[in-house]
DODREN-7541 format. One record per residue (C-alpha): x, y, z; residue in three letters. Coordinates in steps of 0.5 Angstrom, whole numbers, padded with zeros to 4 digits, always signed. Example, Ala and Ser with C-alpha at 12.3 -4.5 7.8 and 13.67 -1.06 7.14 Angstrom:
<lotors>
+0025-0009+0016ALA/+0027-0002+0014SER/
</lotors>
This chain:
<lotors>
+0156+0183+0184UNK/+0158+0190+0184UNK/+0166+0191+0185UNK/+0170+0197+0189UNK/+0168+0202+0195UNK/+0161+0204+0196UNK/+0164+0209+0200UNK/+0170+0214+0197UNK/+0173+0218+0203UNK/+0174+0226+0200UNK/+0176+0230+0206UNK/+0178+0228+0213UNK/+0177+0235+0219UNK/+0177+0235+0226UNK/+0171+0240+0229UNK/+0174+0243+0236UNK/+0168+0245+0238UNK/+0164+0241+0239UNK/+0170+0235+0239UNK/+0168+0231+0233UNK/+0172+0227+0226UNK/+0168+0230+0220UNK/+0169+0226+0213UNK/+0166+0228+0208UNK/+0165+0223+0203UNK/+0162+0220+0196UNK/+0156+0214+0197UNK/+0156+0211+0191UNK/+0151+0206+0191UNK/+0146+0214+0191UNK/+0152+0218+0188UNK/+0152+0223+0193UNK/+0156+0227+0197UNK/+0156+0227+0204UNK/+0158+0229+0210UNK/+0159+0224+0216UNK/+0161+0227+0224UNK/+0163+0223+0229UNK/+0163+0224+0235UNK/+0170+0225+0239UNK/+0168+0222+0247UNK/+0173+0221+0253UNK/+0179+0224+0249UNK/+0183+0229+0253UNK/+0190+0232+0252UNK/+0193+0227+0255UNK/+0190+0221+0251UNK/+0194+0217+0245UNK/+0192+0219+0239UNK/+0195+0213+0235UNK/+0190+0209+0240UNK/+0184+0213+0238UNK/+0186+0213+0231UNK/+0186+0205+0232UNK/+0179+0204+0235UNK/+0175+0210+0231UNK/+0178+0206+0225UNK/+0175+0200+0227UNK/+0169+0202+0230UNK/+0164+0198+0226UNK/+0160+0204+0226UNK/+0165+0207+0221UNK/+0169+0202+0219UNK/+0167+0203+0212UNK/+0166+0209+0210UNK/+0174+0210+0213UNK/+0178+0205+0209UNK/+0181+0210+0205UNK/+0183+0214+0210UNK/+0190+0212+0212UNK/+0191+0211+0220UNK/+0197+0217+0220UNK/+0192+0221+0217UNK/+0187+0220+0223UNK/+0192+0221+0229UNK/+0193+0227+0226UNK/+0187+0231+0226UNK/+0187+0227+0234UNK/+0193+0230+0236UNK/+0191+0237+0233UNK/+0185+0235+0238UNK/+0189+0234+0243UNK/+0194+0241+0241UNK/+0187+0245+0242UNK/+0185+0242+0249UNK/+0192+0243+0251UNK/+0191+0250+0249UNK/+0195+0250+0244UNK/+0194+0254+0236UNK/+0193+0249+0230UNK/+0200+0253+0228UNK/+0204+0250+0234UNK/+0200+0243+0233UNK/+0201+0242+0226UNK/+0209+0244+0227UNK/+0209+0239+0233UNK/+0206+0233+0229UNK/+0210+0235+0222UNK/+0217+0234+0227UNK/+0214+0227+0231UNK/+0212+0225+0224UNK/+0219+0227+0220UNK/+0224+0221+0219UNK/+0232+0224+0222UNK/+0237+0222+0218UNK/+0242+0222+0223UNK/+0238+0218+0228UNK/+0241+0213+0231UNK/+0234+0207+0230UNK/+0238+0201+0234UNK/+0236+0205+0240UNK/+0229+0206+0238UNK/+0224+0203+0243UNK/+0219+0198+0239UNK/+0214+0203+0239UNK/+0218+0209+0236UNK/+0222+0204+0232UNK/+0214+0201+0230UNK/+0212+0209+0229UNK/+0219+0210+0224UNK/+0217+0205+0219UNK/+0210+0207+0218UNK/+0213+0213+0216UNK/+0217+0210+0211UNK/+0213+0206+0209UNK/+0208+0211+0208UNK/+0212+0216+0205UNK/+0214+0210+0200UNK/+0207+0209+0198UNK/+0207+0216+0196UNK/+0211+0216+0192UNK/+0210+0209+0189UNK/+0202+0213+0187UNK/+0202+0212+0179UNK/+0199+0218+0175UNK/+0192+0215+0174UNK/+0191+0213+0181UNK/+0185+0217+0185UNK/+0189+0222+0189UNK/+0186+0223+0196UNK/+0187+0230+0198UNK/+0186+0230+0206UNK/+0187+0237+0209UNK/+0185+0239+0216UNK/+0179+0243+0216UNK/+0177+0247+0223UNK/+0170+0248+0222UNK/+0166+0253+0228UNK/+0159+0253+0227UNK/+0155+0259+0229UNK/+0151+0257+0235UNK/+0145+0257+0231UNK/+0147+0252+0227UNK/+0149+0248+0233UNK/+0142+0248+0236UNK/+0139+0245+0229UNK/+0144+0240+0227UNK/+0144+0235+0233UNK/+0152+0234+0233UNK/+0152+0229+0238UNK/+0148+0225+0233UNK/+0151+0222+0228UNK/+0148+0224+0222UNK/+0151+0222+0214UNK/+0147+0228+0211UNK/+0148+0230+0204UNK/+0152+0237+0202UNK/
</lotors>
């Protein structure tokens, strides 16, 4: 039996227009390198990104080919989403999040929430894992990717579809 992924995430990006997480990754059982979009529906600037992030991480449609992709990273290219339906520049969203996702020092935690005290520990625990990374460790390297296609290529392309197609 074979061991390990058949699927090793690349990059994750959001797409604004239209609304869709691209995550280009690597089959291996064909040894190629794809590009998978999947469509954002029913997410506004109201919506909750951790919940969104959640449930597009355990569709079942996704779920294989987003295991090395951490839930934290999800959320943010959600909340940059949502930044952008709210009318805000990527600037200000990545700023936004970079101060929602930074551990304060002098916070008092026992006047969290569960839900913020919940948040805080993913943080640590994620910023623990980081640097816990051995050398030989694969290193993912995510980065946002804001792509606009030309309108041409949307007509092609069938965004709304999903579509695994090698690049």
């Amino acid at each position: 039996s074979r061991t390990g992924m058949t699927f090793t995430a690349q990059k994750c990006g959001v797409c604004f227009q239209p609304p869709s997480i691209i995550l280009i990754y690597r089959d291996h059982s064909e040894d190629k390198t794809r590009r998978r979009v999947m469509p954002v529906r029913n997410f506004s600037k109201f919506s909750d990104c951790s919940m969104a992030a959640e449930q597009l991480k355990n569709n079942p449609r996704h779920k294989a080919y987003l295991e090395g992709v951490s839930l934290r990273q999800l959320q943010k290219l959600y909340s940059l989403l949502r930044g952008h339906l709210g009318g805000e520049s990527l600037a200000e969203s990545l700023e936004k999040f970079r101060q929602e996702q930074t551990i304060d020092p002098e916070e008092d935690m026992n006047k969290l929430d569960d839900k913020e005290l919940a948040k805080r520990k993913s943080i640590m625990d994620e910023l623990f894992e980081k640097n816990r990374k051995k050398k030989d460790d694969p290193d993912f390297v995510y980065d946002i990717e804001v792509e606009f296609p030309q309108d041409e290529q949307l007509e092609s392309c069938g965004w709304d579809m999903e579509s695994d197609e090698e690049i």
